[in-house]
Residue frames as qw, qx, qy, qz and C-alpha x, y, z in Angstrom:
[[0.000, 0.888, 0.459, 0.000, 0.00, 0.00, 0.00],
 [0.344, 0.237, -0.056, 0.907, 1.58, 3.49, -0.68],
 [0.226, -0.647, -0.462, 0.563, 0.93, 6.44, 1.90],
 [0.115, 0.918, 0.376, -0.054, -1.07, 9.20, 1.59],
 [0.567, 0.383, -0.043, 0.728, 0.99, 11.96, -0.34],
 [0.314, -0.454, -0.420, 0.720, 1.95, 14.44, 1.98],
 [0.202, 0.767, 0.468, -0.390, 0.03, 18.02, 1.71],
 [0.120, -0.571, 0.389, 0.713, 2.19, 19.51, -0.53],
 [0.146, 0.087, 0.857, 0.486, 1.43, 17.07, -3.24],
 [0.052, 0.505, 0.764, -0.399, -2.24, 18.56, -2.38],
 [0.155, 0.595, -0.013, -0.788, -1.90, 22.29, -3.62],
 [0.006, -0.062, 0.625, 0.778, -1.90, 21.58, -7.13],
 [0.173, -0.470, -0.834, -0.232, -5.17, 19.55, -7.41],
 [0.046, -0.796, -0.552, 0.243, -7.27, 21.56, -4.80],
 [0.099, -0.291, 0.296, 0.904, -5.47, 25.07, -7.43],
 [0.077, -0.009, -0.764, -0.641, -7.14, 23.49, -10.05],
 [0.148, -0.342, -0.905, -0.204, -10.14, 22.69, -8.70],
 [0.024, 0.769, 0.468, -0.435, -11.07, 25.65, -7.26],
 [0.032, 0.420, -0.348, -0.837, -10.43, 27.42, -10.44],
 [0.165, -0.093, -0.732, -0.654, -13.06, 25.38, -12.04],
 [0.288, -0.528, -0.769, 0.215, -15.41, 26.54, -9.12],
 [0.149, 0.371, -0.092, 0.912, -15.25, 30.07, -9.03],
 [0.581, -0.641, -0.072, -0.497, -18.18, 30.41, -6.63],
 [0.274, -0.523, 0.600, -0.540, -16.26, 28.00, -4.38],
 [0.790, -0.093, -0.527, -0.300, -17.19, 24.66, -2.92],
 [0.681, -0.624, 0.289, -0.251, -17.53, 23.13, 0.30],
 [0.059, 0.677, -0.733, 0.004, -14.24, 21.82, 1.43],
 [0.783, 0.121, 0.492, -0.360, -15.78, 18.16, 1.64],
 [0.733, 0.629, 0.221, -0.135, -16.18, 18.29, -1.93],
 [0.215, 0.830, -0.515, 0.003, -12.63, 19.77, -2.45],
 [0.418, -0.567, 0.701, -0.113, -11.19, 16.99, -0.41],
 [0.765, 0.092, 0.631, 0.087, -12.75, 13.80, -2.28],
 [0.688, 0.721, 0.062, 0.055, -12.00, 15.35, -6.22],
 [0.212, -0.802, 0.548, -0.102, -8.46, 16.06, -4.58],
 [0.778, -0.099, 0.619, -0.022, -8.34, 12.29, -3.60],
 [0.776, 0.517, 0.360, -0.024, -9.75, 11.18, -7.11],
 [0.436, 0.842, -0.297, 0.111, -7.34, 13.60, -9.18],
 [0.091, -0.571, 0.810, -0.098, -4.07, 11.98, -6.88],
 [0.800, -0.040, -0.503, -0.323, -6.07, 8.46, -7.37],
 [0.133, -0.333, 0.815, -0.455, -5.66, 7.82, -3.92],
 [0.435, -0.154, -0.877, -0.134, -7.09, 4.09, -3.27],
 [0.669, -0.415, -0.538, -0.303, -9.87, 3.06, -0.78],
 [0.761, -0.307, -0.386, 0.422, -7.47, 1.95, 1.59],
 [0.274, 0.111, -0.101, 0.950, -5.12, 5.57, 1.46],
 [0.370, -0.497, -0.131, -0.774, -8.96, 7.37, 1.93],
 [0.746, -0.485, -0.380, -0.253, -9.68, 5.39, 5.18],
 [0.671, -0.285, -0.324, 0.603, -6.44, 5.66, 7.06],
 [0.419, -0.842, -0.293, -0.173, -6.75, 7.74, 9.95],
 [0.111, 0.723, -0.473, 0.492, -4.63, 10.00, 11.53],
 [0.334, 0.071, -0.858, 0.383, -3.32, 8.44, 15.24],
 [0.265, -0.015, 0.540, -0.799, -5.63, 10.04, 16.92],
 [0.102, 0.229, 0.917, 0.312, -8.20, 8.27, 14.84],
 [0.221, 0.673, 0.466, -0.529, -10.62, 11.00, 14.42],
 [0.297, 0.754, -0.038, -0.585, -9.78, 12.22, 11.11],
 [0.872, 0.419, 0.232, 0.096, -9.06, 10.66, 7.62],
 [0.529, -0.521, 0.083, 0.665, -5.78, 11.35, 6.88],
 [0.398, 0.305, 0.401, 0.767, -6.10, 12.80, 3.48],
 [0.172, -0.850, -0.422, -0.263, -8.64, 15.26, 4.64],
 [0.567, -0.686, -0.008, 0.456, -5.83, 16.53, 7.03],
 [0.576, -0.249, 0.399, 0.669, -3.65, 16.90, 4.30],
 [0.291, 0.614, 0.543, 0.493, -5.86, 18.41, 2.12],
 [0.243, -0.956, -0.160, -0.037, -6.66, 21.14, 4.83],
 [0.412, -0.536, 0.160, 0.719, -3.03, 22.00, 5.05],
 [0.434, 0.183, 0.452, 0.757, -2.66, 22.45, 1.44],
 [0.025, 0.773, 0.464, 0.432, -5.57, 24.97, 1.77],
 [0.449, -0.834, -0.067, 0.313, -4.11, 26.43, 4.66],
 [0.534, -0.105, 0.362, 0.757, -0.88, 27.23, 2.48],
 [0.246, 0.554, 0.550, 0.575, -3.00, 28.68, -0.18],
 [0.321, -0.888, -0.326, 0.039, -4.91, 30.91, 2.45],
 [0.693, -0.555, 0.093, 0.451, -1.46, 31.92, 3.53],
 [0.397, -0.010, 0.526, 0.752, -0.56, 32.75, 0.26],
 [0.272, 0.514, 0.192, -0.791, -3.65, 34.85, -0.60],
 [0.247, 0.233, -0.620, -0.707, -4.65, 32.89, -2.93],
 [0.420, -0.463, -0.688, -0.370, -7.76, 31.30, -1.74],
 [0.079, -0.234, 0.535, -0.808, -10.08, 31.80, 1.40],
 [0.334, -0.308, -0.879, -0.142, -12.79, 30.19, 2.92],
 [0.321, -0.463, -0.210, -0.799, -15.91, 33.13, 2.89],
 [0.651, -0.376, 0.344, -0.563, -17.01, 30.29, 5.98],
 [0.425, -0.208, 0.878, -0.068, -16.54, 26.94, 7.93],
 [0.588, 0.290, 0.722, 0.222, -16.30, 23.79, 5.42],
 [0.459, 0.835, 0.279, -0.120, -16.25, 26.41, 2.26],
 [0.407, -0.437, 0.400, 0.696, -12.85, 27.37, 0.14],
 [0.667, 0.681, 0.299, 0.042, -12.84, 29.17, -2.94],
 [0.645, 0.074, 0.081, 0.756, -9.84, 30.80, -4.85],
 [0.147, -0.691, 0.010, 0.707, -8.95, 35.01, -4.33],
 [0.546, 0.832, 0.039, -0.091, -8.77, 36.97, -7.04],
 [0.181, -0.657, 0.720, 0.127, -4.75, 36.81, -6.40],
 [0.696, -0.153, 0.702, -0.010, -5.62, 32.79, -6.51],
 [0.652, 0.644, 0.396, -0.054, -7.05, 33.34, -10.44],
 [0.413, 0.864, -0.255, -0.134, -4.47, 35.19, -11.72],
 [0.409, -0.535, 0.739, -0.025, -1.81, 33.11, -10.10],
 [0.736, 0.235, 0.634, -0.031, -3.62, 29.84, -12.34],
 [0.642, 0.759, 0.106, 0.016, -3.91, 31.86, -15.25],
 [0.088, 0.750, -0.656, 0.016, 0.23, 32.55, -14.79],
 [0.247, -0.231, 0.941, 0.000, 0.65, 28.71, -14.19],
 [0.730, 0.203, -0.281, -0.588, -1.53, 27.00, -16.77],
 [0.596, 0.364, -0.710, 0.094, 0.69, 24.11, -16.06],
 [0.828, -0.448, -0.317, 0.116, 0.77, 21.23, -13.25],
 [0.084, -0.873, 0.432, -0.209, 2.89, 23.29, -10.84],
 [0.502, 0.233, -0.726, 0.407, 6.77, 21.43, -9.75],
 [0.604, -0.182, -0.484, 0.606, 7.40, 20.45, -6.22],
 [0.363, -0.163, -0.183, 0.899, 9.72, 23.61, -5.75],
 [0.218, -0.399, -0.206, -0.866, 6.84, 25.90, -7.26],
 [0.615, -0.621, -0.426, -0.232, 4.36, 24.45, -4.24],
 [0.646, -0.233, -0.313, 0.656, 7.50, 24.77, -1.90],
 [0.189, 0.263, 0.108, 0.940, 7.07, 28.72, -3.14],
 [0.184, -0.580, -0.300, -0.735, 3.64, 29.05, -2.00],
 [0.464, -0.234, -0.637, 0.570, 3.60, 30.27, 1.61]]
């Protein structure tokens, strides 16, 4: 079984997918098309952080949105809701491309 990629691997997909949401989308919804777009398996979506209260990708998904936030490129208008800044849209439209590694390492 291979382990959940760590949040970083996160930013791209949940970039991309709130750029084809412009109104936004509850962060739910971000988290399982996140999953699907890194084809994380059954098994990787069910394993639980230690404390066993959370799924771990769903952890990891909220950092990667917590980066973004950080970066002014998205915010989340209210609880369980993320959508992308206007910073976040122009930033996509300058990276049309799957961003590297080092380019997610950039956003902070």
């Amino acid at each position: 079984m291979m382990a959940v990629p760590t949040y970083d691997r996160f930013i791209e997909p949940i970039l991309r997918i709130l750029a084809e949401n412009p109104e936004g989308l509850p962060a739910k919804q971000v988290h399982d098309e996140a999953a699907s777009r890194l084809k994380l398996s059954e098994a990787e979506m069910a394993e639980l952080l230690p404390s066993g209260v959370q799924q771990v990708y769903k952890n990891r998904a909220g950092w990667a949105h917590d980066r973004l936030k950080r970066a002014g490129l998205s915010d989340s208008p209210r609880r369980g809701f993320w959508r992308l800044t206007e910073s976040g849209f122009a930033y996509v439209k300058n990276h049309p491309t799957p961003l590297s590694i080092e380019q997610t390492e950039k956003i902070t």
